[in-house]
C-alpha positions in Angstrom: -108.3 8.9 -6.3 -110.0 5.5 -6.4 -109.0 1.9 -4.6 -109.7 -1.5 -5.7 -109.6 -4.4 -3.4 -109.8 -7.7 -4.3 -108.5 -11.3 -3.2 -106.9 -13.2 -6.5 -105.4 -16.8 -7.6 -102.0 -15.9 -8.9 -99.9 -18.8 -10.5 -96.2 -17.8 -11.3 -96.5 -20.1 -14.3 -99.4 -20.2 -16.3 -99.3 -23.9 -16.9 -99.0 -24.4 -13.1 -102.0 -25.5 -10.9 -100.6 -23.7 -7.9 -101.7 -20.5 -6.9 -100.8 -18.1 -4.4 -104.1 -16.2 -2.6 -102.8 -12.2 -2.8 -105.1 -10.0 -1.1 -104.9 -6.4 -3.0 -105.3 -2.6 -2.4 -104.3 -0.6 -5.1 -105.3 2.9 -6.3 -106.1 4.6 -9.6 -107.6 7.5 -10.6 -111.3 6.6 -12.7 -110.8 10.3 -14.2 -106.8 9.9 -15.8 -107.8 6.5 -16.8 -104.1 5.1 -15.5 -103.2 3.6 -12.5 -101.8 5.9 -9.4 -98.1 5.5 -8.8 -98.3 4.6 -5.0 -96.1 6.8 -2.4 -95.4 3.1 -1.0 -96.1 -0.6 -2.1 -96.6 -2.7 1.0 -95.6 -6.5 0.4 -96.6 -9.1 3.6 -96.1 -12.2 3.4 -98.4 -14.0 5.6 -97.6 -17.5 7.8 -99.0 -20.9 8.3 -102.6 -21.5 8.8 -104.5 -21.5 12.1 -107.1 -23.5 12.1 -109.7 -24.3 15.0 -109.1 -21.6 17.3 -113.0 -20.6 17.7 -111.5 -16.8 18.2 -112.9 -14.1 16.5 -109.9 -12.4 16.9 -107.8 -14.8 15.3 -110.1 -15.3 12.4 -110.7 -11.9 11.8 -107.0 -11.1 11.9 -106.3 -14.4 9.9 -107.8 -13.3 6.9 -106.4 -11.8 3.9 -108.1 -8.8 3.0 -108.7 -7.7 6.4 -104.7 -7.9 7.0 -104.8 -5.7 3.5 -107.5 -3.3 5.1 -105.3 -2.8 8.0 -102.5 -1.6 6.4 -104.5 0.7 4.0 -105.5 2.2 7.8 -101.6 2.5 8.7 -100.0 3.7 5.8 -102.2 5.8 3.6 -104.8 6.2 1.0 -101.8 7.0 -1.8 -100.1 3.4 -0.9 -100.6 -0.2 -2.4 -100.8 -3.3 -0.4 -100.3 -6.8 -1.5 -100.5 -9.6 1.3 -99.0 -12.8 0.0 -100.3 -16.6 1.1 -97.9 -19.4 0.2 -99.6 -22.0 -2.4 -98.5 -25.0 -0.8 -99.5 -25.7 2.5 -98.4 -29.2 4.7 -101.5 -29.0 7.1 -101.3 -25.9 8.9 -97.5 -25.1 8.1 -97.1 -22.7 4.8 -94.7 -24.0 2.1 -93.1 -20.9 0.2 -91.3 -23.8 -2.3 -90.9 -21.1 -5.4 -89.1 -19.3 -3.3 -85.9 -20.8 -2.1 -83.2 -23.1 -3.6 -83.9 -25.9 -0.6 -86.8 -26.1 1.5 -88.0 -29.1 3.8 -91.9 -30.3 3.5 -92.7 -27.9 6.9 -91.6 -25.1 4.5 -88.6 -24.2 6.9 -85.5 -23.4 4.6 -82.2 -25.6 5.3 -80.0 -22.6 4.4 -80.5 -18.8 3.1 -78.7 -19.4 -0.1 -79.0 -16.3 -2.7 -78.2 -18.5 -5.4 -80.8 -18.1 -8.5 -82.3 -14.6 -6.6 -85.4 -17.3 -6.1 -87.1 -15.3 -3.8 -86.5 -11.7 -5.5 -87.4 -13.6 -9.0 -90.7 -14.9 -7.6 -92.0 -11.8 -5.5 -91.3 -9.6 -8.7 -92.8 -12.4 -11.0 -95.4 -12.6 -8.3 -96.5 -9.1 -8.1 -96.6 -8.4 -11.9 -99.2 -11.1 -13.0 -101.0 -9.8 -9.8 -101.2 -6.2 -11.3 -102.3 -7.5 -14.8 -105.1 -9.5 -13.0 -106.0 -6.6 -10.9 -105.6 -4.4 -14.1 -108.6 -7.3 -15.5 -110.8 -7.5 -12.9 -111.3 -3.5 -12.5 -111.5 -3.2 -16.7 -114.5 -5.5 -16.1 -116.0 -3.4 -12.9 -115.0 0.0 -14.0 -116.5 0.0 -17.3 -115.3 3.8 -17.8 -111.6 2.8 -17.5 -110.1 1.4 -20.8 -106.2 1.1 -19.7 -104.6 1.7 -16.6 -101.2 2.1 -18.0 -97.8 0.2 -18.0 -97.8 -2.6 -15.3 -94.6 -2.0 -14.6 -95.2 1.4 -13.7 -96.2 1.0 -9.9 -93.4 -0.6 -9.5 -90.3 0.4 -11.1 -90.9 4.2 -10.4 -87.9 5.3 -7.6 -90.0 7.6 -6.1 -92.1 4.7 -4.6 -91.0 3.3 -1.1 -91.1 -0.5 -0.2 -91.7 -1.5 2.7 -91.9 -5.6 3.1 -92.9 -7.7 6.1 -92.3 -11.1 6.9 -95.4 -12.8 9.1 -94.8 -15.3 11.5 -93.1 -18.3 8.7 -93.3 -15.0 5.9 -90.3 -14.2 7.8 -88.3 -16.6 6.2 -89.3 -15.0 2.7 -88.1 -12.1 3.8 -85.0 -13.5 5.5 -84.2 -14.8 2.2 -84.8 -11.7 0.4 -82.4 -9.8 2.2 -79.7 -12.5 1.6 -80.2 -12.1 -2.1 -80.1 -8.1 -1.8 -77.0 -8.7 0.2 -75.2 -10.4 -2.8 -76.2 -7.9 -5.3 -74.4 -5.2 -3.5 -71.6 -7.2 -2.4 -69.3 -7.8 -5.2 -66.8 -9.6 -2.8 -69.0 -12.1 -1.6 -67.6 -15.1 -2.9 -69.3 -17.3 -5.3 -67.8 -20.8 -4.8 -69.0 -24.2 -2.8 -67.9 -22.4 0.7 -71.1 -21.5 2.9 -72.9 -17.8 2.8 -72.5 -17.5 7.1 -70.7 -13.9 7.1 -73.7 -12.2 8.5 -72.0 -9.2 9.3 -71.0 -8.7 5.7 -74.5 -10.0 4.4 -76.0 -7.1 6.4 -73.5 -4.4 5.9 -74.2 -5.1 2.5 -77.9 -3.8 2.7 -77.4 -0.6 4.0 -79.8 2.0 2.9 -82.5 -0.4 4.6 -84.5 0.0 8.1 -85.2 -3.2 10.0 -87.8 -3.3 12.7 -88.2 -6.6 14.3 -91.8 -6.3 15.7 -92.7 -9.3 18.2 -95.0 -9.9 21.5 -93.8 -12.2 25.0 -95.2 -15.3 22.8 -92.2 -15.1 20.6 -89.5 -13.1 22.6 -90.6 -14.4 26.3 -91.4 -17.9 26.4 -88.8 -19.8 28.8 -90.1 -23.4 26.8 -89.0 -21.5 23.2 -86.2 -19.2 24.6 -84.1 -20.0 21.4 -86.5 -17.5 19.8 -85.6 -14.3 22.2 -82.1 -15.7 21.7 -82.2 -15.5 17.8 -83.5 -12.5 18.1 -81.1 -10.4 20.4 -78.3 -11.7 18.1 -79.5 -10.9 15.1 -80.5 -7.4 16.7 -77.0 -7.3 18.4 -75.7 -7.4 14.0 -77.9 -5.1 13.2 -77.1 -2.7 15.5 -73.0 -3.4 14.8 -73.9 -3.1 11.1 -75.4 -0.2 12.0 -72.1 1.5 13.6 -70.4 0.5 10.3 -72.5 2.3 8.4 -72.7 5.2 10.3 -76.4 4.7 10.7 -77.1 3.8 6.7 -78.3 1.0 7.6 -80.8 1.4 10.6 -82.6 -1.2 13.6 -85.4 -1.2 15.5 -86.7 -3.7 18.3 -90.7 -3.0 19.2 -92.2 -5.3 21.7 -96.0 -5.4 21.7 -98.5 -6.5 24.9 -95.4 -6.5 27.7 -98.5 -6.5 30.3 -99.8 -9.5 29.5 -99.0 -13.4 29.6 -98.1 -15.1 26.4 -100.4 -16.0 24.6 -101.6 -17.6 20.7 -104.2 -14.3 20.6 -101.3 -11.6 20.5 -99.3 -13.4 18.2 -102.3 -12.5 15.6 -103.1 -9.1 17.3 -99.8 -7.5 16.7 -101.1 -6.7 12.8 -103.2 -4.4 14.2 -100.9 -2.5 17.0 -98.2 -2.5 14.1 -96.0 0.7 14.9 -95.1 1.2 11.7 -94.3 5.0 11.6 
Protein backbone atom coordinates (compact mmCIF):
# COMPACT_ATOMS: atom_id res chain seq x y z
CA UNK A 1 0.00 0.00 0.00
CA UNK A 2 1.08 3.54 -1.05
CA UNK A 3 0.17 7.19 0.65
CA UNK A 4 0.01 10.42 -1.03
CA UNK A 5 0.10 13.61 0.93
CA UNK A 6 -0.46 16.79 -0.32
CA UNK A 7 -1.84 20.33 0.71
CA UNK A 8 -4.57 21.57 -2.12
CA UNK A 9 -6.90 24.73 -3.10
CA UNK A 10 -10.35 23.38 -3.17
CA UNK A 11 -13.21 25.75 -4.35
CA UNK A 12 -16.76 24.31 -3.85
CA UNK A 13 -17.74 26.12 -7.05
CA UNK A 14 -15.55 26.25 -9.85
CA UNK A 15 -16.41 29.74 -10.76
CA UNK A 16 -15.64 30.74 -7.10
CA UNK A 17 -12.33 32.47 -6.07
CA UNK A 18 -12.51 31.06 -2.58
CA UNK A 19 -10.63 28.10 -1.64
CA UNK A 20 -10.45 26.03 1.21
CA UNK A 21 -6.56 24.75 2.09
CA UNK A 22 -7.22 20.63 2.72
CA UNK A 23 -4.27 19.04 3.81
CA UNK A 24 -4.44 15.16 2.50
CA UNK A 25 -3.36 11.56 3.40
CA UNK A 26 -4.83 9.04 1.34
CA UNK A 27 -3.71 5.57 0.27
CA UNK A 28 -3.71 3.54 -2.91
CA UNK A 29 -2.14 0.69 -4.02
CA UNK A 30 0.63 1.61 -7.28
CA UNK A 31 0.24 -2.24 -8.18
CA UNK A 32 -4.15 -2.52 -8.47
CA UNK A 33 -3.93 0.79 -10.06
CA UNK A 34 -7.24 1.96 -7.88
CA UNK A 35 -7.47 3.79 -4.86
CA UNK A 36 -7.52 1.83 -1.25
CA UNK A 37 -10.87 1.91 0.34
CA UNK A 38 -9.68 3.34 3.86
CA UNK A 39 -10.71 1.32 7.19
CA UNK A 40 -11.46 5.16 8.37
CA UNK A 41 -11.76 8.69 6.70
CA UNK A 42 -10.66 11.20 9.27
CA UNK A 43 -12.34 14.80 8.59
CA UNK A 44 -10.78 17.90 10.99
CA UNK A 45 -11.72 20.86 10.69
CA UNK A 46 -9.23 23.19 11.86
CA UNK A 47 -9.82 26.92 13.77
CA UNK A 48 -8.80 30.44 13.50
CA UNK A 49 -5.36 31.47 12.80
CA UNK A 50 -2.64 32.16 15.33
CA UNK A 51 -0.45 34.44 14.33
CA UNK A 52 2.77 35.90 16.13
CA UNK A 53 3.26 33.52 18.75
CA UNK A 54 7.24 32.94 18.03
CA UNK A 55 6.51 29.18 19.42
CA UNK A 56 7.65 26.44 17.61
CA UNK A 57 5.25 24.45 19.12
CA UNK A 58 2.38 26.42 18.02
CA UNK A 59 3.65 26.65 14.47
CA UNK A 60 4.53 23.32 14.11
CA UNK A 61 1.19 22.17 15.41
CA UNK A 62 -0.57 25.06 13.39
CA UNK A 63 0.16 23.72 10.22
CA UNK A 64 -1.79 21.64 7.99
CA UNK A 65 0.00 18.74 6.94
CA UNK A 66 1.70 18.17 10.11
CA UNK A 67 -1.93 18.07 11.90
CA UNK A 68 -2.54 15.46 8.78
CA UNK A 69 0.83 13.56 9.72
CA UNK A 70 -0.33 13.22 13.17
CA UNK A 71 -3.35 11.55 12.64
CA UNK A 72 -1.80 9.13 10.01
CA UNK A 73 0.51 8.33 13.40
CA UNK A 74 -2.85 7.72 15.52
CA UNK A 75 -5.09 6.00 13.39
CA UNK A 76 -3.31 3.80 10.83
CA UNK A 77 -1.59 3.34 7.63
CA UNK A 78 -5.11 1.87 6.00
CA UNK A 79 -7.04 5.33 6.99
CA UNK A 80 -7.47 8.72 5.08
CA UNK A 81 -7.15 12.01 6.56
CA UNK A 82 -8.43 15.27 5.33
CA UNK A 83 -7.85 18.50 7.54
CA UNK A 84 -10.06 21.32 6.51
CA UNK A 85 -9.12 25.32 6.73
CA UNK A 86 -12.02 27.67 6.33
CA UNK A 87 -11.57 29.99 3.03
CA UNK A 88 -12.52 33.11 4.62
CA UNK A 89 -10.76 34.43 7.37
CA UNK A 90 -11.66 38.07 9.36
CA UNK A 91 -7.99 38.55 10.66
CA UNK A 92 -7.23 35.69 12.79
CA UNK A 93 -10.88 34.38 13.34
CA UNK A 94 -11.93 31.53 10.58
CA UNK A 95 -15.18 32.19 8.65
CA UNK A 96 -16.82 28.69 7.61
CA UNK A 97 -19.61 30.95 5.55
CA UNK A 98 -20.57 27.81 3.03
CA UNK A 99 -21.32 26.13 5.78
CA UNK A 100 -24.27 27.43 7.72
CA UNK A 101 -27.61 29.25 6.87
CA UNK A 102 -26.46 32.48 9.21
CA UNK A 103 -23.12 33.33 10.31
CA UNK A 104 -21.73 36.71 11.70
CA UNK A 105 -18.34 38.27 10.15
CA UNK A 106 -16.19 36.45 13.35
CA UNK A 107 -17.52 33.26 11.73
CA UNK A 108 -19.57 32.44 15.03
CA UNK A 109 -23.09 30.93 13.88
CA UNK A 110 -26.29 32.84 15.31
CA UNK A 111 -28.21 29.55 15.50
CA UNK A 112 -27.53 25.73 14.47
CA UNK A 113 -30.27 25.67 11.92
CA UNK A 114 -30.33 22.27 9.74
CA UNK A 115 -32.15 23.88 7.17
CA UNK A 116 -30.55 23.31 3.49
CA UNK A 117 -28.07 20.34 5.23
CA UNK A 118 -25.39 23.39 4.49
CA UNK A 119 -22.82 21.91 6.29
CA UNK A 120 -23.35 18.05 5.28
CA UNK A 121 -23.86 19.49 1.48
CA UNK A 122 -20.45 21.41 1.65
CA UNK A 123 -18.20 18.75 3.59
CA UNK A 124 -19.43 16.07 1.01
CA UNK A 125 -19.16 18.62 -1.95
CA UNK A 126 -15.89 19.53 -0.27
CA UNK A 127 -14.27 16.19 0.02
CA UNK A 128 -15.20 15.00 -3.53
CA UNK A 129 -13.50 17.76 -5.67
CA UNK A 130 -10.63 17.07 -3.12
CA UNK A 131 -10.38 13.42 -4.18
CA UNK A 132 -10.54 14.31 -7.94
CA UNK A 133 -7.69 16.78 -7.31
CA UNK A 134 -5.76 14.38 -5.29
CA UNK A 135 -6.80 11.70 -7.95
CA UNK A 136 -4.78 14.58 -10.52
CA UNK A 137 -2.01 15.38 -8.82
CA UNK A 138 -0.81 11.57 -8.14
CA UNK A 139 -1.82 10.76 -12.10
CA UNK A 140 0.89 13.42 -12.74
CA UNK A 141 3.50 11.98 -9.93
CA UNK A 142 2.77 8.35 -10.29
CA UNK A 143 3.24 7.98 -13.97
CA UNK A 144 2.44 4.06 -13.59
CA UNK A 145 -1.06 4.71 -12.33
CA UNK A 146 -3.70 5.45 -15.12
CA UNK A 147 -7.03 5.54 -12.89
CA UNK A 148 -7.56 5.14 -9.41
CA UNK A 149 -11.14 4.19 -9.62
CA UNK A 150 -14.67 5.72 -8.76
CA UNK A 151 -14.24 8.85 -6.55
CA UNK A 152 -16.99 8.05 -4.79
CA UNK A 153 -15.66 4.93 -3.76
CA UNK A 154 -13.65 5.95 -0.50
CA UNK A 155 -16.41 7.32 0.54
CA UNK A 156 -19.66 5.80 0.11
CA UNK A 157 -18.37 2.24 1.01
CA UNK A 158 -20.27 1.19 4.65
CA UNK A 159 -17.46 -0.58 5.68
CA UNK A 160 -15.50 2.64 6.14
CA UNK A 161 -15.64 4.46 9.60
CA UNK A 162 -15.91 8.33 10.02
CA UNK A 163 -14.56 9.77 12.47
CA UNK A 164 -14.89 13.88 12.38
CA UNK A 165 -13.30 16.51 14.66
CA UNK A 166 -14.14 19.88 15.25
CA UNK A 167 -10.85 22.23 16.25
CA UNK A 168 -11.06 24.99 18.41
CA UNK A 169 -13.92 27.29 15.96
CA UNK A 170 -14.09 23.73 13.61
CA UNK A 171 -16.22 22.85 16.37
CA UNK A 172 -18.95 24.75 15.22
CA UNK A 173 -18.85 22.85 11.79
CA UNK A 174 -19.22 19.97 13.55
CA UNK A 175 -21.86 21.30 15.99
CA UNK A 176 -23.75 22.01 12.91
CA UNK A 177 -23.23 18.75 11.34
CA UNK A 178 -24.72 16.88 14.05
CA UNK A 179 -27.84 19.15 14.03
CA UNK A 180 -28.42 18.28 10.37
CA UNK A 181 -27.86 14.41 11.17
CA UNK A 182 -30.25 14.92 13.96
CA UNK A 183 -33.06 15.99 11.43
CA UNK A 184 -32.50 13.34 9.08
CA UNK A 185 -33.33 10.73 11.57
CA UNK A 186 -35.90 12.50 13.33
CA UNK A 187 -38.99 12.49 11.25
CA UNK A 188 -40.91 14.38 14.13
CA UNK A 189 -38.82 17.22 14.37
CA UNK A 190 -40.94 19.83 13.25
CA UNK A 191 -40.40 21.85 10.19
CA UNK A 192 -42.19 25.21 10.73
CA UNK A 193 -40.91 28.97 11.95
CA UNK A 194 -40.68 27.59 15.73
CA UNK A 195 -36.90 27.34 16.91
CA UNK A 196 -34.67 23.86 16.64
CA UNK A 197 -33.72 24.20 20.88
CA UNK A 198 -34.93 20.47 21.86
CA UNK A 199 -31.41 19.23 22.46
CA UNK A 200 -32.40 16.23 24.03
CA UNK A 201 -34.32 15.14 20.99
CA UNK A 202 -31.58 16.56 18.50
CA UNK A 203 -29.11 14.16 20.28
CA UNK A 204 -31.23 11.17 20.82
CA UNK A 205 -31.72 11.47 17.39
CA UNK A 206 -27.93 10.58 16.53
CA UNK A 207 -27.63 7.62 18.25
CA UNK A 208 -25.26 5.12 16.78
CA UNK A 209 -22.57 8.01 17.23
CA UNK A 210 -19.54 8.39 19.99
CA UNK A 211 -18.83 11.80 21.27
CA UNK A 212 -15.57 12.56 22.92
CA UNK A 213 -15.25 16.10 24.03
CA UNK A 214 -11.35 16.44 24.19
CA UNK A 215 -10.26 19.77 26.02
CA UNK A 216 -7.19 21.10 28.41
CA UNK A 217 -7.58 23.75 31.73
CA UNK A 218 -7.41 26.62 28.93
CA UNK A 219 -10.82 25.78 27.82
CA UNK A 220 -12.51 23.86 30.71
CA UNK A 221 -10.60 25.79 33.78
CA UNK A 222 -10.29 29.33 33.29
CA UNK A 223 -12.29 31.28 36.08
CA UNK A 224 -12.19 34.63 33.39
CA UNK A 225 -14.02 32.13 30.62
CA UNK A 226 -15.93 29.81 33.04
CA UNK A 227 -18.96 29.92 30.53
CA UNK A 228 -16.76 27.47 28.55
CA UNK A 229 -16.51 24.58 31.46
CA UNK A 230 -20.10 25.46 31.90
CA UNK A 231 -21.20 24.72 28.19
CA UNK A 232 -19.45 21.93 28.41
CA UNK A 233 -20.75 19.97 31.55
CA UNK A 234 -24.15 20.64 30.14
CA UNK A 235 -23.81 19.52 26.97
CA UNK A 236 -21.96 16.42 28.57
CA UNK A 237 -24.68 16.20 31.26
CA UNK A 238 -27.23 15.57 27.54
CA UNK A 239 -25.08 13.45 26.34
CA UNK A 240 -24.79 11.27 29.02
CA UNK A 241 -28.97 11.41 29.54
CA UNK A 242 -29.23 10.71 25.74
CA UNK A 243 -27.09 8.12 26.49
CA UNK A 244 -29.46 6.37 29.13
CA UNK A 245 -32.16 6.74 26.48
CA UNK A 246 -30.55 4.85 24.22
CA UNK A 247 -29.36 2.29 26.27
CA UNK A 248 -25.77 3.21 25.45
CA UNK A 249 -26.41 3.65 21.35
CA UNK A 250 -25.44 6.60 21.51
CA UNK A 251 -22.14 6.97 23.65
CA UNK A 252 -19.96 10.10 25.68
CA UNK A 253 -16.77 10.64 26.57
CA UNK A 254 -15.03 13.64 28.51
CA UNK A 255 -10.90 13.57 28.23
CA UNK A 256 -9.10 16.33 29.93
CA UNK A 257 -5.48 16.86 28.70
CA UNK A 258 -2.36 18.65 30.85
CA UNK A 259 -4.43 18.68 34.47
CA UNK A 260 -0.80 19.39 35.92
CA UNK A 261 -0.22 22.39 34.43
CA UNK A 262 -1.48 26.14 34.36
CA UNK A 263 -3.57 27.25 31.49
CA UNK A 264 -2.02 28.17 28.95
CA UNK A 265 -2.29 29.25 24.72
CA UNK A 266 0.60 26.30 24.22
CA UNK A 267 -1.80 23.35 25.25
CA UNK A 268 -4.57 24.58 23.56
CA UNK A 269 -2.37 23.60 20.27
CA UNK A 270 -0.58 20.57 21.93
CA UNK A 271 -3.67 18.51 22.55
CA UNK A 272 -3.46 17.37 18.56
CA UNK A 273 -0.79 15.51 19.55
CA UNK A 274 -1.83 13.79 23.04
CA UNK A 275 -5.23 13.08 21.14
CA UNK A 276 -6.67 9.85 22.91
CA UNK A 277 -8.38 8.74 20.24
CA UNK A 278 -8.55 4.93 20.76
Amino acid sequence: MDRWNGVLRVSLNPDSRCYFKIAVSVCFSSSSKTLTVPTTNAIFFNGDKIQGTGTAVIEKLSNLQNIADILVSKLGVSDNVWVIEASNFNGPFAVYNDFFGSINSYGEPKSYDPSGFPSSASTSLLLLRALKEAKRQILGEQEHVPTLGDDASCFNQPETIMIIFGFSKGGTVLNQLVTELALSKLETLEMGTKKREDSRAVLEGVAGIRFVLHGTPRQWCDNRRAWIRDEMEKLFQLLQDAELKTEGKLQAVKRIYFTDQPPNLQMHFEIIENLDIG
